[in-house]
The first five atom37 places (N, CA, C, CB, O) and aatype in JSON, in Angstrom:
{
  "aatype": [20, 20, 20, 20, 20, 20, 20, 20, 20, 20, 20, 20, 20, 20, 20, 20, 20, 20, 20, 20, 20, 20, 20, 20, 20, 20, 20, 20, 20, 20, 20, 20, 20, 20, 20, 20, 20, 20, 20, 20, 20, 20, 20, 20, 20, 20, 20, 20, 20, 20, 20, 20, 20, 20, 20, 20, 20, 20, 20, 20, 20, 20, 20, 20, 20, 20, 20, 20, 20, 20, 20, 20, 20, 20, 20, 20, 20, 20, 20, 20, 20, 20, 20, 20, 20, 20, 20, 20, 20, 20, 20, 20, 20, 20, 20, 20, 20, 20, 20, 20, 20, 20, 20, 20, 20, 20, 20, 20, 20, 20, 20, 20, 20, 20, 20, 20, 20, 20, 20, 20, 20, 20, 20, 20],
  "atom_mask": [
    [1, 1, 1, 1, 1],
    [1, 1, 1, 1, 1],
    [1, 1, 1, 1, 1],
    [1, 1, 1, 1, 1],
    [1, 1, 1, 1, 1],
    [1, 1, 1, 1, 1],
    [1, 1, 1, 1, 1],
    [1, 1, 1, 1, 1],
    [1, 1, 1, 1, 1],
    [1, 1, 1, 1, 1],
    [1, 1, 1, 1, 1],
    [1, 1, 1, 1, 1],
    [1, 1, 1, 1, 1],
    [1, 1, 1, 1, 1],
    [1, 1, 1, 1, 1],
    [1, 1, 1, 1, 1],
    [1, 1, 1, 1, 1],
    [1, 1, 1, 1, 1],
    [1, 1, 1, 1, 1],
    [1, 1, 1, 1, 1],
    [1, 1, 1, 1, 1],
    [1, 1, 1, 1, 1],
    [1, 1, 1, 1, 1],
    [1, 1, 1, 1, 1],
    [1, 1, 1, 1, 1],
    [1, 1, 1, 1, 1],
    [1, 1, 1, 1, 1],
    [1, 1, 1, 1, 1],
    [1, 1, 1, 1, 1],
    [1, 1, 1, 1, 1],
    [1, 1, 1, 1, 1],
    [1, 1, 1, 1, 1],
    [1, 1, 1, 1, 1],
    [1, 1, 1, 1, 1],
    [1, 1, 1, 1, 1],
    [1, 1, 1, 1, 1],
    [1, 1, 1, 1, 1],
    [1, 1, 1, 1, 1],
    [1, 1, 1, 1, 1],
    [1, 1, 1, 1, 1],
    [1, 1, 1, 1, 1],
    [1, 1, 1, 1, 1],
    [1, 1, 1, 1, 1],
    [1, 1, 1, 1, 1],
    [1, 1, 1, 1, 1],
    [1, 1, 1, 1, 1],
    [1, 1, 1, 1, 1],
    [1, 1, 1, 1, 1],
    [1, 1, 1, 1, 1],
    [1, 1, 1, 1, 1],
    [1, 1, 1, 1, 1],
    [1, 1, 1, 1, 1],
    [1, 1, 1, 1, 1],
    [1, 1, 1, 1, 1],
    [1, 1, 1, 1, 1],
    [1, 1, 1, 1, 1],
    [1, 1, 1, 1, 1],
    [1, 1, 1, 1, 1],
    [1, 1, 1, 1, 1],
    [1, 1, 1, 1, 1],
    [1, 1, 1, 1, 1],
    [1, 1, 1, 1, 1],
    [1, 1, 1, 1, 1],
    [1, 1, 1, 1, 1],
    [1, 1, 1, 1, 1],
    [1, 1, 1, 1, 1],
    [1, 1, 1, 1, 1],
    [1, 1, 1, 1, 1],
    [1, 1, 1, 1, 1],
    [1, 1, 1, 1, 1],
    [1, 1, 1, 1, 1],
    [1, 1, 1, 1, 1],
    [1, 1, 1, 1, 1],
    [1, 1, 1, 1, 1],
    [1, 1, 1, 1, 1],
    [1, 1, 1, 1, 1],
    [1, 1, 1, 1, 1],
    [1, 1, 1, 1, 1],
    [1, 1, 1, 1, 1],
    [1, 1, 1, 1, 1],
    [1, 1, 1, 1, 1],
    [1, 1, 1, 1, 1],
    [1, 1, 1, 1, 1],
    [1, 1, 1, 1, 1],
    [1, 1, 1, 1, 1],
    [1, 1, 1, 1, 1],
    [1, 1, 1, 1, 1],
    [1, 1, 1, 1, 1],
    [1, 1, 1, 1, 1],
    [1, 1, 1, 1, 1],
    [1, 1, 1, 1, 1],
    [1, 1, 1, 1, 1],
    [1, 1, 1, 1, 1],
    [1, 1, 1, 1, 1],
    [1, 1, 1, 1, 1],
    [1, 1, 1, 1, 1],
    [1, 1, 1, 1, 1],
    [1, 1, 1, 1, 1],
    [1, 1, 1, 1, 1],
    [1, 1, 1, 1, 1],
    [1, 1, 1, 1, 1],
    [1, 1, 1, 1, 1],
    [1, 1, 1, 1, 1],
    [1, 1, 1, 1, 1],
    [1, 1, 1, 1, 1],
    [1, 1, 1, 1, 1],
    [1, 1, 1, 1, 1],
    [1, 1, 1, 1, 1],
    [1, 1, 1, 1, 1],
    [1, 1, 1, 1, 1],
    [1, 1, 1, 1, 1],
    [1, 1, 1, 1, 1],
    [1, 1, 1, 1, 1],
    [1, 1, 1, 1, 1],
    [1, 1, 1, 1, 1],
    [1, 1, 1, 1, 1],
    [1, 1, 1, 1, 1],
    [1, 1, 1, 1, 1],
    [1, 1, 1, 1, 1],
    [1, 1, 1, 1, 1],
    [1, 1, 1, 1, 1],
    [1, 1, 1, 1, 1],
    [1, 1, 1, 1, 1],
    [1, 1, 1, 1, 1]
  ],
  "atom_positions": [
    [[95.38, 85.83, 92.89], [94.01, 86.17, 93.18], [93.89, 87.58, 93.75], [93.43, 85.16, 94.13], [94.74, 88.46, 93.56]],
    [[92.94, 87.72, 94.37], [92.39, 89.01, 94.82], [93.83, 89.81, 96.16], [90.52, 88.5, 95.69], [94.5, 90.82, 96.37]],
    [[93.51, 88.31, 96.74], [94.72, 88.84, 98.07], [95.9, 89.5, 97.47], [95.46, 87.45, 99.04], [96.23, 90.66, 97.69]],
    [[96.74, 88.32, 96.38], [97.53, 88.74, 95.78], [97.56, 90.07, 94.77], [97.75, 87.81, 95.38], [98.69, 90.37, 94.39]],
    [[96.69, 90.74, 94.38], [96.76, 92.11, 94.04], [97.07, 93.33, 95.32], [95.35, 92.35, 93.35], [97.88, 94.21, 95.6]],
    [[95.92, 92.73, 95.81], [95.88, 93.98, 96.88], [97.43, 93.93, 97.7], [94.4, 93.74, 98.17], [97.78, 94.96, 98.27]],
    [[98.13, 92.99, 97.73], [99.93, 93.25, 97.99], [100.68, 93.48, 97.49], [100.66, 92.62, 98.27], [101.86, 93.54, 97.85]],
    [[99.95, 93.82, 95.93], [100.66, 94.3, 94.94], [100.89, 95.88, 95.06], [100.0, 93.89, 93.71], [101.76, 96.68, 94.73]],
    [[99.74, 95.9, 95.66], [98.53, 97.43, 95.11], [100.09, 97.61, 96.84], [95.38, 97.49, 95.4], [101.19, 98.09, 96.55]],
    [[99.94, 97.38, 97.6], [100.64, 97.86, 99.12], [102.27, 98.15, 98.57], [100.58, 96.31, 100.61], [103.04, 99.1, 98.74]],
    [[102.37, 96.98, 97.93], [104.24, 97.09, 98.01], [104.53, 97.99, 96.79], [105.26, 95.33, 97.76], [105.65, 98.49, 96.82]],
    [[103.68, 98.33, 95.61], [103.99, 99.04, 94.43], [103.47, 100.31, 94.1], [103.71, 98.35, 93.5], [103.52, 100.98, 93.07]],
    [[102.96, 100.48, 95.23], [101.83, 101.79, 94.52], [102.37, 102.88, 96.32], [99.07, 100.98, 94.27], [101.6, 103.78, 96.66]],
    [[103.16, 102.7, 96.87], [103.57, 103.53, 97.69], [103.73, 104.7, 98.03], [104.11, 103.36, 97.79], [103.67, 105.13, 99.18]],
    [[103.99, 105.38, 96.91], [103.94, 106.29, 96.57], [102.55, 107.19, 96.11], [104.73, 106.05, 95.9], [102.37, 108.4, 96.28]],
    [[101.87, 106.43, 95.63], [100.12, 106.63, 95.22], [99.52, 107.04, 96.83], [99.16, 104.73, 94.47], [99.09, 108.15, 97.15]],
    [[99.62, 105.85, 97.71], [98.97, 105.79, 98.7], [99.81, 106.81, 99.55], [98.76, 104.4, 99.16], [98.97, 107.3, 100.31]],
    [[100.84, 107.29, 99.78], [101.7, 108.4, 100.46], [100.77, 109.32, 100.04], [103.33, 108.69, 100.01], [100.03, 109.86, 100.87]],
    [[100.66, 109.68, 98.32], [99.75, 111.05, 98.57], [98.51, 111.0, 98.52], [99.94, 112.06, 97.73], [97.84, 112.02, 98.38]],
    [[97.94, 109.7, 98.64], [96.15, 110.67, 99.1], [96.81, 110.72, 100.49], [93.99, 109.56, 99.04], [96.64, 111.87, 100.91]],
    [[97.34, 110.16, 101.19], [97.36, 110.1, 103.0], [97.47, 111.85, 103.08], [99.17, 109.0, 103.96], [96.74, 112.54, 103.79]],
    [[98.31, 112.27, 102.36], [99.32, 113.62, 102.38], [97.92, 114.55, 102.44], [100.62, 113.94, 100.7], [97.89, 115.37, 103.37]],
    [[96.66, 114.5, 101.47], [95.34, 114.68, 101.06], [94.78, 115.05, 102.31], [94.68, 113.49, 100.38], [94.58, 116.21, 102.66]],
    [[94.42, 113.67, 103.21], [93.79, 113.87, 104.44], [94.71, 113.96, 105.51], [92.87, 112.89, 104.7], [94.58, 113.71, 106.71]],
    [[95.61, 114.35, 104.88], [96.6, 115.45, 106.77], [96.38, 116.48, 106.61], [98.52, 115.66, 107.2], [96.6, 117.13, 107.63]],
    [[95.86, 117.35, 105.43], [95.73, 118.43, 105.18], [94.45, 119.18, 105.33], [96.15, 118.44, 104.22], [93.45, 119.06, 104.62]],
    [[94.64, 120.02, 106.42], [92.99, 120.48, 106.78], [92.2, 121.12, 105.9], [92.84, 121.41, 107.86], [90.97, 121.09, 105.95]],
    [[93.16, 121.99, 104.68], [92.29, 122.67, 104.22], [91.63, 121.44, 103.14], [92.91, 124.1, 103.65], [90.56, 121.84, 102.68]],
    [[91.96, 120.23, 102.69], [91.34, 119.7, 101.77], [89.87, 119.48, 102.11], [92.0, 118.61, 101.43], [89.15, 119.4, 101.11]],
    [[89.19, 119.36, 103.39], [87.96, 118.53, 103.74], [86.8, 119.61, 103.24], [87.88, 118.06, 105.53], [87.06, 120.81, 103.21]],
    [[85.93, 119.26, 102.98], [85.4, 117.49, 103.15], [86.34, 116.96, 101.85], [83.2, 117.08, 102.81], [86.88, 117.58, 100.93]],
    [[86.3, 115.37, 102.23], [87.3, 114.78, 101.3], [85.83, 113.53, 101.26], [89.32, 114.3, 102.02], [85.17, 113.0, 102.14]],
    [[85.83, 113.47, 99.74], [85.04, 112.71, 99.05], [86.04, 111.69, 98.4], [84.18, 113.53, 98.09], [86.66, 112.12, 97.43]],
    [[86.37, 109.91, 98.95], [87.47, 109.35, 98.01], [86.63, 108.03, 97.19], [89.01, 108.75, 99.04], [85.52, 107.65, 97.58]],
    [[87.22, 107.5, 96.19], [86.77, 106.45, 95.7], [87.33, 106.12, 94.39], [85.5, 106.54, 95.71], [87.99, 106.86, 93.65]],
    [[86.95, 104.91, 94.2], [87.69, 104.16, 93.01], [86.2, 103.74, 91.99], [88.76, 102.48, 93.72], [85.09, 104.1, 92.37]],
    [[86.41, 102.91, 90.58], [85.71, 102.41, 90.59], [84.47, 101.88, 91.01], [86.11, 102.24, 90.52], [83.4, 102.47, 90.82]],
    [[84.62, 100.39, 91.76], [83.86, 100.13, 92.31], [83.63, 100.29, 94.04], [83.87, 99.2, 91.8], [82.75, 99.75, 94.72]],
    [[84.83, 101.3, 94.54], [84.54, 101.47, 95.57], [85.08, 100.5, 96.81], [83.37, 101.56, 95.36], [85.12, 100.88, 97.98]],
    [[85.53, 99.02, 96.3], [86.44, 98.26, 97.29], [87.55, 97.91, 97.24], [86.14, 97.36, 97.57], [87.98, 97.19, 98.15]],
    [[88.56, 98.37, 95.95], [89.63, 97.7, 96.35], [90.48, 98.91, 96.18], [89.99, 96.37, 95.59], [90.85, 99.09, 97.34]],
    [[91.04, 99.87, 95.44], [91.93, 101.11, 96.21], [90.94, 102.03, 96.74], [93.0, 102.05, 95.17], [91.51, 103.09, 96.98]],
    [[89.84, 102.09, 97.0], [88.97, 102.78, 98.1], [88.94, 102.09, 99.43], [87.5, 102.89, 97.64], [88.77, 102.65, 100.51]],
    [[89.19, 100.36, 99.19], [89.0, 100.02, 100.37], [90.38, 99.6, 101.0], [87.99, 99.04, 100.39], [90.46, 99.09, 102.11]],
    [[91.56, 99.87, 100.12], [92.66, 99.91, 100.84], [93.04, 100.81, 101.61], [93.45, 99.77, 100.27], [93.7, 100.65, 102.64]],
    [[92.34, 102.63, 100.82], [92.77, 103.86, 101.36], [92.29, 103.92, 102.9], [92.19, 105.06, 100.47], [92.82, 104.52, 103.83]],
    [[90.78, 102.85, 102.88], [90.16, 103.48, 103.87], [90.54, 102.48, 105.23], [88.52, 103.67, 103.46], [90.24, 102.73, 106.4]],
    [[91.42, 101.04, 104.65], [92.34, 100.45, 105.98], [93.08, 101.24, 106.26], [93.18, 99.27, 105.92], [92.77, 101.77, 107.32]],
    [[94.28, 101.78, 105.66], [95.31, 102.56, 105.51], [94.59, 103.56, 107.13], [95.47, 103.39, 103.62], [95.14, 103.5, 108.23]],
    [[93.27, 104.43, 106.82], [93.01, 105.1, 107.59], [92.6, 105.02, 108.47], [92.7, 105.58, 107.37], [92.6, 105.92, 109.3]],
    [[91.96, 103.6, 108.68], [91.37, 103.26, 110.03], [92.12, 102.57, 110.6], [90.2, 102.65, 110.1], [91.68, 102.25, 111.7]],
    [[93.43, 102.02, 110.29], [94.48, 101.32, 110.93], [95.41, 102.66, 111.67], [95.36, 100.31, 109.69], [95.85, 102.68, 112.82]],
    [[95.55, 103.77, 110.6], [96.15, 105.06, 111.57], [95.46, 105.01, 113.11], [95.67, 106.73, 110.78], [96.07, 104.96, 114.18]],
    [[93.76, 105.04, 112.87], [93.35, 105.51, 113.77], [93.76, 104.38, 114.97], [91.98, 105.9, 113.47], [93.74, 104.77, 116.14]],
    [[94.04, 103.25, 114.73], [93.86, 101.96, 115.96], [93.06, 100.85, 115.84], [93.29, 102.41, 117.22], [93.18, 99.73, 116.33]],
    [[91.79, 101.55, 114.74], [90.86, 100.34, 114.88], [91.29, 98.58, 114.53], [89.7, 100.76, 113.89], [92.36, 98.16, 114.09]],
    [[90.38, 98.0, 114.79], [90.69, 96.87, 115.28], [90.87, 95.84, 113.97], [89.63, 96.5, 116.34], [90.16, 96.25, 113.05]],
    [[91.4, 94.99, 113.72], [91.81, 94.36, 112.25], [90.78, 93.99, 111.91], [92.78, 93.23, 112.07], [90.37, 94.33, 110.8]],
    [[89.94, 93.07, 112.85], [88.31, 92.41, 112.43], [87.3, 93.25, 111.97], [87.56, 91.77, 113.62], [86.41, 92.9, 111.2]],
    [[87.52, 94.98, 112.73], [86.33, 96.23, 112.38], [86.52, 96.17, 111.02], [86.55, 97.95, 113.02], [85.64, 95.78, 110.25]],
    [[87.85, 96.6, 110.58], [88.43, 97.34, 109.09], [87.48, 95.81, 108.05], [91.05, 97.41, 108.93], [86.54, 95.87, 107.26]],
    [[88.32, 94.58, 108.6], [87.87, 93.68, 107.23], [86.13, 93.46, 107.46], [88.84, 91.86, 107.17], [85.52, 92.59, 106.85]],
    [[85.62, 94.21, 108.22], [84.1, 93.58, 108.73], [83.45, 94.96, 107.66], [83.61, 93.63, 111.05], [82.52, 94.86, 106.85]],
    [[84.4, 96.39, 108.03], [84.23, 97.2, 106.96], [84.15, 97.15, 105.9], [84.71, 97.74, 106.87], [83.15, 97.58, 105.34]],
    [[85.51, 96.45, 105.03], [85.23, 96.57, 104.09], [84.39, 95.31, 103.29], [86.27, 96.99, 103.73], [84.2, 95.43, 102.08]],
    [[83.83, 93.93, 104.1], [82.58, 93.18, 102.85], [81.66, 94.09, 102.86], [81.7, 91.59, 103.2], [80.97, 94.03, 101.84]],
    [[81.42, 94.77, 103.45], [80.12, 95.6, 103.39], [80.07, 96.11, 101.75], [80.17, 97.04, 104.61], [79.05, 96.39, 101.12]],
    [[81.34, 96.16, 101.32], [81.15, 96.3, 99.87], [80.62, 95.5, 99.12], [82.07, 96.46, 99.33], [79.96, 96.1, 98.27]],
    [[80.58, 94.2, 98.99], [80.17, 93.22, 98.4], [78.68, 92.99, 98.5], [80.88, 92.26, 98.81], [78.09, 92.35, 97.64]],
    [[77.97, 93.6, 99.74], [76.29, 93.34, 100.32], [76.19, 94.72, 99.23], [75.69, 93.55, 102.62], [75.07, 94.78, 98.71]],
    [[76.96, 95.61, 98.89], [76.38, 96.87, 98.21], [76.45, 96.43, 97.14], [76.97, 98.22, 98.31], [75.34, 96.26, 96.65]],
    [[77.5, 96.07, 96.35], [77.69, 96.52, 94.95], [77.0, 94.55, 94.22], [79.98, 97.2, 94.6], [77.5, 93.94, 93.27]],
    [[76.18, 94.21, 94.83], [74.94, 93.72, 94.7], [74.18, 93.72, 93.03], [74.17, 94.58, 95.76], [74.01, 92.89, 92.14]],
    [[73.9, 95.05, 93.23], [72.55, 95.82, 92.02], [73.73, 95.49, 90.59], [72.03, 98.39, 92.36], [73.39, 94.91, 89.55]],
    [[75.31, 96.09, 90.95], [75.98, 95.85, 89.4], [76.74, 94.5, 89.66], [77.2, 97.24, 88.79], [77.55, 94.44, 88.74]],
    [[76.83, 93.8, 90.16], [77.79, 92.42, 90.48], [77.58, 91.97, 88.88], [77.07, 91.02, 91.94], [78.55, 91.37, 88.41]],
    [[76.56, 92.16, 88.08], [76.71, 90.92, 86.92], [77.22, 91.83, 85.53], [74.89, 89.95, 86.57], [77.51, 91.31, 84.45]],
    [[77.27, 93.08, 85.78], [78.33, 94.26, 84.85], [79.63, 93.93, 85.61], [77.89, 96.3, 85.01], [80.6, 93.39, 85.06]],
    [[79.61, 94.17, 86.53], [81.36, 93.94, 86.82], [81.88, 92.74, 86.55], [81.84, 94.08, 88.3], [82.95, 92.44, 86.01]],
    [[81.04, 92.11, 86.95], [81.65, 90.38, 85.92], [81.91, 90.33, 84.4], [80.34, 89.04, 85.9], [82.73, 89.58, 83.87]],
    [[81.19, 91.16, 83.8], [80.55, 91.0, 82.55], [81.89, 92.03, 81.86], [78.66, 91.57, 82.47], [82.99, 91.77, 81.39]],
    [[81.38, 92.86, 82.0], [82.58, 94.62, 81.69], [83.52, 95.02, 82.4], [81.97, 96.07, 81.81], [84.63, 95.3, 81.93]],
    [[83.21, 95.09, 83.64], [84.91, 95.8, 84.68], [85.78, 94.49, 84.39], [84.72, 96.09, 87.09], [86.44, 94.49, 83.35]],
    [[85.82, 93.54, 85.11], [86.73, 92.13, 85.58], [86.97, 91.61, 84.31], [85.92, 90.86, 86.59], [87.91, 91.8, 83.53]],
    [[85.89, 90.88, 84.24], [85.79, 89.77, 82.93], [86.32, 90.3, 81.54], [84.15, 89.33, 82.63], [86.96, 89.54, 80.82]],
    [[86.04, 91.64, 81.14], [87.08, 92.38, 80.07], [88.28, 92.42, 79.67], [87.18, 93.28, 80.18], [88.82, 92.54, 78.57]],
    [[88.88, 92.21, 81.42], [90.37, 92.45, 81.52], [90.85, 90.7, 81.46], [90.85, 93.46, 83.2], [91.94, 90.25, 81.08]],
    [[89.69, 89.96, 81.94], [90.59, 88.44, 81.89], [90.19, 88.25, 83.26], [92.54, 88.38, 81.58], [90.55, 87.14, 83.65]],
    [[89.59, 88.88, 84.13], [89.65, 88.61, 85.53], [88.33, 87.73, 85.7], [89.7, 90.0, 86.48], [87.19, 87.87, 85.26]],
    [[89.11, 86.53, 86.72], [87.67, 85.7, 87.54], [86.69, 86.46, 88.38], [88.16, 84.58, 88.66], [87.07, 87.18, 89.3]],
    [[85.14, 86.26, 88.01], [84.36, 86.82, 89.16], [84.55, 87.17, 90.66], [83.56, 86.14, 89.23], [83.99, 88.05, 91.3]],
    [[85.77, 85.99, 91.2], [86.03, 86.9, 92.16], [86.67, 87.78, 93.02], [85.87, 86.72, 92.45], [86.69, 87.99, 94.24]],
    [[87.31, 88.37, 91.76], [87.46, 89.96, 91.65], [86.18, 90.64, 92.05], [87.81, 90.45, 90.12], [86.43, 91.53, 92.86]],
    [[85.16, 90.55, 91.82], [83.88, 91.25, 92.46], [83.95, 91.1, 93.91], [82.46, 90.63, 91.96], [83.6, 92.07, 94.58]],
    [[84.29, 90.15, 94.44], [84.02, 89.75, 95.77], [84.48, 90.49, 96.69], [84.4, 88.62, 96.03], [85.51, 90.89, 96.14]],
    [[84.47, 91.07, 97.93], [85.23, 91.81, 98.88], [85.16, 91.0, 100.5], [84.56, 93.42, 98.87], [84.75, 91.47, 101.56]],
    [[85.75, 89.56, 100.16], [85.58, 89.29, 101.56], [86.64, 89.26, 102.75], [85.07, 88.17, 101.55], [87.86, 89.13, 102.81]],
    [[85.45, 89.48, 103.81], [86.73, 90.19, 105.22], [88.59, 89.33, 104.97], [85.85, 89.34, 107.58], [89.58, 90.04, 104.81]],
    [[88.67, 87.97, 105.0], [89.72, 86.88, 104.8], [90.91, 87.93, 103.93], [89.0, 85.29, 103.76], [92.05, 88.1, 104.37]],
    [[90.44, 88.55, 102.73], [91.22, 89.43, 101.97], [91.75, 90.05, 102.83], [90.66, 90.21, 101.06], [92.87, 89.85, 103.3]],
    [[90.77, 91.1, 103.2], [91.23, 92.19, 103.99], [92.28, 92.22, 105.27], [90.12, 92.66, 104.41], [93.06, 93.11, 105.62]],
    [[92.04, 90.98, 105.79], [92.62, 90.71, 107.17], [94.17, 89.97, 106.58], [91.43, 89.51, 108.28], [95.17, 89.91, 107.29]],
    [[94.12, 89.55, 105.44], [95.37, 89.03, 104.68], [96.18, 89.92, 104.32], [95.13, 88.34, 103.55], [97.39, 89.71, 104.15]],
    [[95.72, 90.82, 104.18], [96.45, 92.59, 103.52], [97.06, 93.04, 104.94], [94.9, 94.19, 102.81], [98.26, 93.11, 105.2]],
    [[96.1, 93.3, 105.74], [96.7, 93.23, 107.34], [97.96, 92.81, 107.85], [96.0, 92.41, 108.07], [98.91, 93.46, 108.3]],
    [[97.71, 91.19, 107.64], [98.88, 90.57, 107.91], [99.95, 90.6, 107.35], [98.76, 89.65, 107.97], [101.0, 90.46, 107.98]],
    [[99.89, 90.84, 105.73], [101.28, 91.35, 104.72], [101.88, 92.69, 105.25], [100.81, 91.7, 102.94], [103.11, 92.75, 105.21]],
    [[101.15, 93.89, 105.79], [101.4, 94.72, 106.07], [102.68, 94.71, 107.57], [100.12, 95.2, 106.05], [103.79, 95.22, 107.69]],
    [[102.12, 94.15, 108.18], [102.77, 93.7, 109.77], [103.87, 92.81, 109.56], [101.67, 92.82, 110.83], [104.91, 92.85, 110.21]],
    [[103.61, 91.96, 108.58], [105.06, 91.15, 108.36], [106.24, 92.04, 107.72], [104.84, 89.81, 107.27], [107.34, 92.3, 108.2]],
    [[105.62, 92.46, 106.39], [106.92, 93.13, 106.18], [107.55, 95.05, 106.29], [107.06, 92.63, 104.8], [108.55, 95.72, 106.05]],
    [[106.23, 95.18, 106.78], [106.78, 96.6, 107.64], [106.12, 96.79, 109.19], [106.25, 98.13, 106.67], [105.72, 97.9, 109.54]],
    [[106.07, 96.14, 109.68], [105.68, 96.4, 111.39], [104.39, 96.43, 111.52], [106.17, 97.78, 112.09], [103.83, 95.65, 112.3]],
    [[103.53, 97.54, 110.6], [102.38, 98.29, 111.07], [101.94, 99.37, 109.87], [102.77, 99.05, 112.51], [102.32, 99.75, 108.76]],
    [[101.11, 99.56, 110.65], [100.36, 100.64, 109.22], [100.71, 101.35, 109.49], [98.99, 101.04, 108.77], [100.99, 101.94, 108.45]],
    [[101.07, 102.08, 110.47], [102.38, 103.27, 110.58], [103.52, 102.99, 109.81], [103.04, 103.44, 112.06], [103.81, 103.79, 108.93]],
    [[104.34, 101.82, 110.0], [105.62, 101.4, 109.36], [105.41, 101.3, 108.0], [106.18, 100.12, 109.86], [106.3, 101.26, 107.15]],
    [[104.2, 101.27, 107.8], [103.83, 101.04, 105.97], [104.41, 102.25, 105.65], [101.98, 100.94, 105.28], [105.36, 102.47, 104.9]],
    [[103.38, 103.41, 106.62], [103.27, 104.38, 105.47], [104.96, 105.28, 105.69], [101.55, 105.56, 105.72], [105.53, 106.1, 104.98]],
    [[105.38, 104.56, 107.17], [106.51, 105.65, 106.83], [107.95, 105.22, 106.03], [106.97, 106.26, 108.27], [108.96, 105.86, 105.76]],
    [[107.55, 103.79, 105.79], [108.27, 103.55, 104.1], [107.91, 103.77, 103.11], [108.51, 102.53, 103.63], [108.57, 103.39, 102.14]],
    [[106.72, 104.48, 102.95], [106.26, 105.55, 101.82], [106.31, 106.46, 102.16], [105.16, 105.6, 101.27], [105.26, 107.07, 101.99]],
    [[107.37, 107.21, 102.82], [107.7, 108.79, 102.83], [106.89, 109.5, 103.45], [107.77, 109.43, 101.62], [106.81, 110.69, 103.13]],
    [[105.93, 108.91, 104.64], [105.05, 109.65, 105.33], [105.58, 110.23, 106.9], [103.82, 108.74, 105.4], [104.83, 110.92, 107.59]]
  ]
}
C-alpha cells in the first residue's frame, strides 16, 4: 500500500533525496520552489525529510502533510481516473493520511536512528 511505497521511496531513492537536501544547504539556490506531481508523496517526503532536520514534532509533520488530501480535493477523481488508476493503483494512492506519514517516521527511526541518521546514510 501507500505506507509501503513511501519505504520504498526512503530505503531506494537515497541518493535522490541526498541531492535535493544538497539543493537546500545551498544558499545560493533560494528561493527554492519543490514539488512532485501531485504534491504529497516525494514532495511530502522532501518536506518531512526537512522539517524533521529542523526538530519538529512527528504529529506537526504528519498533521502537515493530510493537508494534502483537504487540497487536492478539486482533482481527486483525475487522479483516480489518470495518475493512480492508469498505473493499476487503488484510490488510495490519492489519500495522504497523517497514520502514513507517522509510519514513514517510525521506519525511519527503526532502521537508521533519525532523520539525521537517514540522511547521513545517504551521504549527507
Amino acid at each position: 500500500g501507500l505506507a509501503g511505497s513511501y519505504e520504498d521511496y526512503i530505503d531506494y531513492c537515497k541518493e535522490e533525496f541526498a541531492a535535493v537536501m544538497r539543493i537546500f544547504a545551498d544558499p545560493c539556490a533560494y528561493p527554492i520552489l519543490f514539488h512532485c506531481q501531485h504534491g504529497k508523496d516525494r514532495t511530502g517526503i522532501i518536506a518531512m525529510l526537512l522539517l524533521g532536520i529542523l526538530g519538529v514534532d512527528d504529529r506537526i509533520i504528519a498533521e502537515d502533510y493530510s493537508l494534502s488530501e483537504k487540497c487536492l480535493v478539486p482533482v481527486r477523481r483525475r487522479m483516480e481516473l489518470i495518475d493512480m488508476g492508469a498505473v493499476g493503483l487503488p484510490p488510495s494512492f490519492c489519500d495522504s493520511p497523517a497514520p502514513v506519514m507517522l509510519n514513514l517516521l517510525r521506519h525511519i527511526r527503526t532502521n537508521y536512528g533519525s532523520v539525521h541518521g537517514y540522511l547521513r546514510s545517504a551521504g549527507l
